[in-house]
Every structure is written in structure tokens, then in C-alpha cells.
VOBA-1610 file (N, C-alpha, C; in pm, whole numbers, padded with zeros to 5 digits, always signed):
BEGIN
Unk-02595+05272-02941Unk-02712+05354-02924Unk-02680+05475-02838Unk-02584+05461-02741Unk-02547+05582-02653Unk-02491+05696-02733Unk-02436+05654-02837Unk-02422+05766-02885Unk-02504+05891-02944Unk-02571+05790-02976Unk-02677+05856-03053Unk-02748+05978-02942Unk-02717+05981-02873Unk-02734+06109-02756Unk-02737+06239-02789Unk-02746+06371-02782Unk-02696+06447-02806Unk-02835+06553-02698Unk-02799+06700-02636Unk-02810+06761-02591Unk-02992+06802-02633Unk-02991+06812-02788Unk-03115+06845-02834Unk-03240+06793-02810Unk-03202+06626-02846Unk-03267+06570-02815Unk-03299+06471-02708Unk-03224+06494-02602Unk-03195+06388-02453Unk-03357+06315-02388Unk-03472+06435-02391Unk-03580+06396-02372Unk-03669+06274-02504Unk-03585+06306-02626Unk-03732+06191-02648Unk-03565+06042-02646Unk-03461+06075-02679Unk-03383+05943-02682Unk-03427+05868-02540Unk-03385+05954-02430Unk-03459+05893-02265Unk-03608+05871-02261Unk-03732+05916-02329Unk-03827+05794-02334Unk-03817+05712-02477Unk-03736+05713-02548Unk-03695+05562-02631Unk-03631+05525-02559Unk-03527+05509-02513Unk-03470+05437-02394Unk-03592+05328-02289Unk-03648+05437-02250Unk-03780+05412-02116Unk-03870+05296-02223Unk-03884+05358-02341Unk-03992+05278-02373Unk-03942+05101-02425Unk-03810+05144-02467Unk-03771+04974-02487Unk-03722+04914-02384Unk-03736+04946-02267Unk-03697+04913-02096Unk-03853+04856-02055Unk-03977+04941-02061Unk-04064+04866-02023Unk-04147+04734-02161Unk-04084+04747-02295Unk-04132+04633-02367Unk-04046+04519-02358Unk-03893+04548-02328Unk-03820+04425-02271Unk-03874+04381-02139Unk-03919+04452-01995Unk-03972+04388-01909Unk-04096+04324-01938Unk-04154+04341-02026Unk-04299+04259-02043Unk-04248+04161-02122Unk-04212+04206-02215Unk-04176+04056-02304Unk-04084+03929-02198Unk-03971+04004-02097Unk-03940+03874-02017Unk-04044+03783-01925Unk-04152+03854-01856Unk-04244+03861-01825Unk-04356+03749-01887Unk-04321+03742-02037Unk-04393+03634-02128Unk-04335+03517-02161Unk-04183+03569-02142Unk-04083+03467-02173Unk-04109+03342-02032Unk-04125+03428-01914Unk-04132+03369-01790Unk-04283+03250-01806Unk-04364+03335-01838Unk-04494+03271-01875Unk-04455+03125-01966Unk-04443+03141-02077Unk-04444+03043-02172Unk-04326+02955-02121Unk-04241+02935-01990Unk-04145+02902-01994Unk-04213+02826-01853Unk-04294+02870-01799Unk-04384+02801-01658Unk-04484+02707-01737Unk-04572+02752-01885Unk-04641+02679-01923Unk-04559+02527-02025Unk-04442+02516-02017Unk-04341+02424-02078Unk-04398+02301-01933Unk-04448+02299-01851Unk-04457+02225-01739Unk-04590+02169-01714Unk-04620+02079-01707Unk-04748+02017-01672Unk-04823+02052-01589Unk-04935+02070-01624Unk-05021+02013-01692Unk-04968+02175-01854Unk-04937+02127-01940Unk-04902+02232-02067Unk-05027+02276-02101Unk-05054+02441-02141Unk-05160+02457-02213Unk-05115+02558-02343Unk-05155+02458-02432Unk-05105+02492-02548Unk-05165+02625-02597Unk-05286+02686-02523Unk-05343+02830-02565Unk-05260+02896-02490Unk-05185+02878-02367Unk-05134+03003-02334Unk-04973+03043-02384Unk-04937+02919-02421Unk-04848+02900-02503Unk-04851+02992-02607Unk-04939+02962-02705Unk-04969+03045-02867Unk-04989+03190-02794Unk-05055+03240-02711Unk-05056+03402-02640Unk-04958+03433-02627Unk-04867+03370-02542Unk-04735+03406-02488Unk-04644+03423-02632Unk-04650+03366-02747Unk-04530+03357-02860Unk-04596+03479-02889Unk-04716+03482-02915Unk-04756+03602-03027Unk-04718+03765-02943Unk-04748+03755-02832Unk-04722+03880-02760Unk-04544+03912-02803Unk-04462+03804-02746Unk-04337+03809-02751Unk-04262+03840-02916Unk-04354+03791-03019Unk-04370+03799-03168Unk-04373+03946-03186Unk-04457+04003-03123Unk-04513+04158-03132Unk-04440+04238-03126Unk-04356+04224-02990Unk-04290+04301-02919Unk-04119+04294-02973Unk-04123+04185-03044Unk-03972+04192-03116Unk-04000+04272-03223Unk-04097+04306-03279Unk-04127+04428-03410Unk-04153+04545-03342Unk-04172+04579-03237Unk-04177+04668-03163Unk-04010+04724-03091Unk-03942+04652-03082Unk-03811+04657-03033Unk-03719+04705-03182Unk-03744+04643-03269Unk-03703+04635-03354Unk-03721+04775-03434Unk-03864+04844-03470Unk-03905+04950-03500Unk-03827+05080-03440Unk-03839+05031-03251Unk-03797+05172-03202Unk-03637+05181-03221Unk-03578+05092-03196Unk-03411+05128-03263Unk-03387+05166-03404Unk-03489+05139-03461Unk-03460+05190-03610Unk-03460+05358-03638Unk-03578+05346-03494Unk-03652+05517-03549Unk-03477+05608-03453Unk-03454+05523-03415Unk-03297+05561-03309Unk-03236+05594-03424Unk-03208+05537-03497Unk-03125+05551-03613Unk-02972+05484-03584Unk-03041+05398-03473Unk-02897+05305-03423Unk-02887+05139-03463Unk-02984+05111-03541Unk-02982+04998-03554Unk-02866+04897-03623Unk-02815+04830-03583Unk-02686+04732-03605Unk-02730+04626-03702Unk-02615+04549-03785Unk-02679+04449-03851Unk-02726+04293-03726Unk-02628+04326-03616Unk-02679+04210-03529Unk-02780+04223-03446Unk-02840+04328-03424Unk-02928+04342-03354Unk-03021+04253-03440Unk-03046+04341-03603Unk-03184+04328-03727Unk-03131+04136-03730Unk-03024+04116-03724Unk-03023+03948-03744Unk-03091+03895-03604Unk-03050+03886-03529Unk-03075+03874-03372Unk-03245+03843-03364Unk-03363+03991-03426Unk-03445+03957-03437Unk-03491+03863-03555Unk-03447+03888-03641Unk-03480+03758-03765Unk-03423+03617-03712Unk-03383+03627-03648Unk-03369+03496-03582Unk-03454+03461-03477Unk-03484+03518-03401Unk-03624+03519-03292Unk-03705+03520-03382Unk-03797+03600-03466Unk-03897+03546-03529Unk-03905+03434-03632Unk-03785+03371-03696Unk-03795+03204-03705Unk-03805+03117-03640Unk-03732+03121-03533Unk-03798+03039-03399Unk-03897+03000-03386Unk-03981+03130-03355Unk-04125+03157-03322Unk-04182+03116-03381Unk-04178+03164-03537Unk-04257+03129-03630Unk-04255+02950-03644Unk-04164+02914-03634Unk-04126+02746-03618Unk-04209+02682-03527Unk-04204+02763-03336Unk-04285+02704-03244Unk-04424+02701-03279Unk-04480+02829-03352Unk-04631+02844-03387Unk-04643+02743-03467Unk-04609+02721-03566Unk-04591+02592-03634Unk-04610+02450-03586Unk-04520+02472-03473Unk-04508+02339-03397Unk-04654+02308-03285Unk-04727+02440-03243Unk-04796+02404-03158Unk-04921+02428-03229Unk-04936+02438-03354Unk-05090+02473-03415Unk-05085+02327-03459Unk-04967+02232-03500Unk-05007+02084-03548Unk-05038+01986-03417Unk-05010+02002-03306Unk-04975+01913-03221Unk-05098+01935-03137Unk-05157+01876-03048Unk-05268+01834-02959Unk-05137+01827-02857Unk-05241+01825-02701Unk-05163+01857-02619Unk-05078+01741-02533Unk-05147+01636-02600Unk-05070+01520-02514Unk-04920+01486-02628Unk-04943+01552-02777Unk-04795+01554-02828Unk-04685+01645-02755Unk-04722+01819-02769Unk-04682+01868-02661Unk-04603+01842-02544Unk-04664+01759-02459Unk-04626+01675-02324Unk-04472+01624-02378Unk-04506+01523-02456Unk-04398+01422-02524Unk-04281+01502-02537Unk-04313+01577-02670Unk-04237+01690-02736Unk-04126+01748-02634Unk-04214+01836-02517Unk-04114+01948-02442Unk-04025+01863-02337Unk-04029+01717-02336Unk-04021+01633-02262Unk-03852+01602-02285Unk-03858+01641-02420Unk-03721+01600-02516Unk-03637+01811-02558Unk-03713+01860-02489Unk-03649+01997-02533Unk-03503+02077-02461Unk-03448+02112-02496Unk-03302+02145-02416Unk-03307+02305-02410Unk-03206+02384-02313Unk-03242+02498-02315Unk-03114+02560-02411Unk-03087+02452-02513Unk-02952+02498-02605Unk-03114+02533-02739Unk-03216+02476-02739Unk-03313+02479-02846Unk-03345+02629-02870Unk-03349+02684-02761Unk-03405+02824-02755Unk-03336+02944-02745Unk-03204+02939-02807Unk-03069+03032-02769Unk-03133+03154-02821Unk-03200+03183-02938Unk-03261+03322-02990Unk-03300+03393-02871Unk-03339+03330-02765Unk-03415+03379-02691Unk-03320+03526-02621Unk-03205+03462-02614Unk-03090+03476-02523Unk-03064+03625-02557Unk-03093+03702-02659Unk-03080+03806-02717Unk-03108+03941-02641Unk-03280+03882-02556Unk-03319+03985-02471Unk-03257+03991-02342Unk-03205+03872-02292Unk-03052+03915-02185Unk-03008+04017-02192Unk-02991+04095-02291Unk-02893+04195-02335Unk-02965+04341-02258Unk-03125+04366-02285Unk-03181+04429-02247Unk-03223+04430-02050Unk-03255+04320-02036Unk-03321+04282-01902Unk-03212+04276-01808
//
């Protein structure tokens, strides 16, 4: 993406820059959230908030590197892999009541959630 620099345009690449700096801090921000609500007492609504925001914001991440004209095939995999996840957890927490939940995250490892690991890169 650094390359993609050039003299002409330094002001809008530096607020694309700025702007995927403050949607990676919010999205960790959610990550932090949904990762405090993994803990008892679980609430499975703030759960479903927290994926969908974080859902959002990977099409949002995703969009503005495109409009960069820097986008990589691992980045575009990277997010197609975060939104199967997701789409999997939404899955998982629209069937389950909250005392499954409990059970469930009880048995979860932090090797389950490696997609996650992607926004490291940013934060």
C-alpha cells in the first residue's frame, strides 16, 4: 500500500490511511467487547452487536483498500475468511439459548478464532 503514495495525491492516501487506522481501532475495540462477553454471566445480544459491527467494518476495510487500488489476494482472502467465521458464529448464536452458550465457550480455544488474527496486522 505504501507505494501507492505519490506526491499528487499524499492528502487523500493519508486520510485513507487515517481512516482505516480509526475503523481498525474500533473494530479491536469490539473484538475486546465480544471477547469480555465470552465470560459469565454471557450475553448473547451483545455478542450478535459486537459480530455484526466487526462484520461491517471488515467490508469497510475491505472497500477502502480497494478504492487504494492496493488490494492483495491475501488481504481479499484474509477477509473472506473473517466473514465465514462470523457468519458461522451468527449461526452459532441465533440457534443456541444462553445456557448452551455457557457450555459451548466453555470448550472454545483461542486456536478457534485465528481469522481474527488478521487485524493484528493493522492495530
Amino acid at each position: 500500500m505504501m507505494k501507492m503514495e505519490n506526491a499528487k495525491d499524499e492528502s487523500g492516501f493519508v486520510d485513507s490511511l487515517e481512516k482505516l487506522l480509526k475503523q481498525c481501532q474500533g473494530t479491536g475495540a469490539h473484538i475486546d467487547e465480544l471477547g469480555a462477553c465470552v465470560y459469565p454471566p454471557q450475553e448473547i445480544s451483545k455478542m450478535k452487536q459486537a459480530v455484526e459491527v466487526i462484520e461491517g467494518n471488515v467490508d469497510e476495510f475491505e472497500a477502502e483498500v480497494e478504492r487504494l487500488q492496493s488490494s492483495s489476494d491475501a488481504f481479499s482472502g484474509a477477509c473472506g475468511k473473517l466473514r465465514r467465521s462470523i457468519k458461522h458464529m451468527e449461526t452459532e448464536l441465533d440457534k443456541r439459548c444462553e445456557d448452551e452458550v455457557v457450555v459451548e465457550m466453555q470448550n472454545v480455544t483461542l486456536g478457534s478464532y485465528k481469522s481474527l488474527d488478521f487485524f493484528a496486522i493493522f492495530l
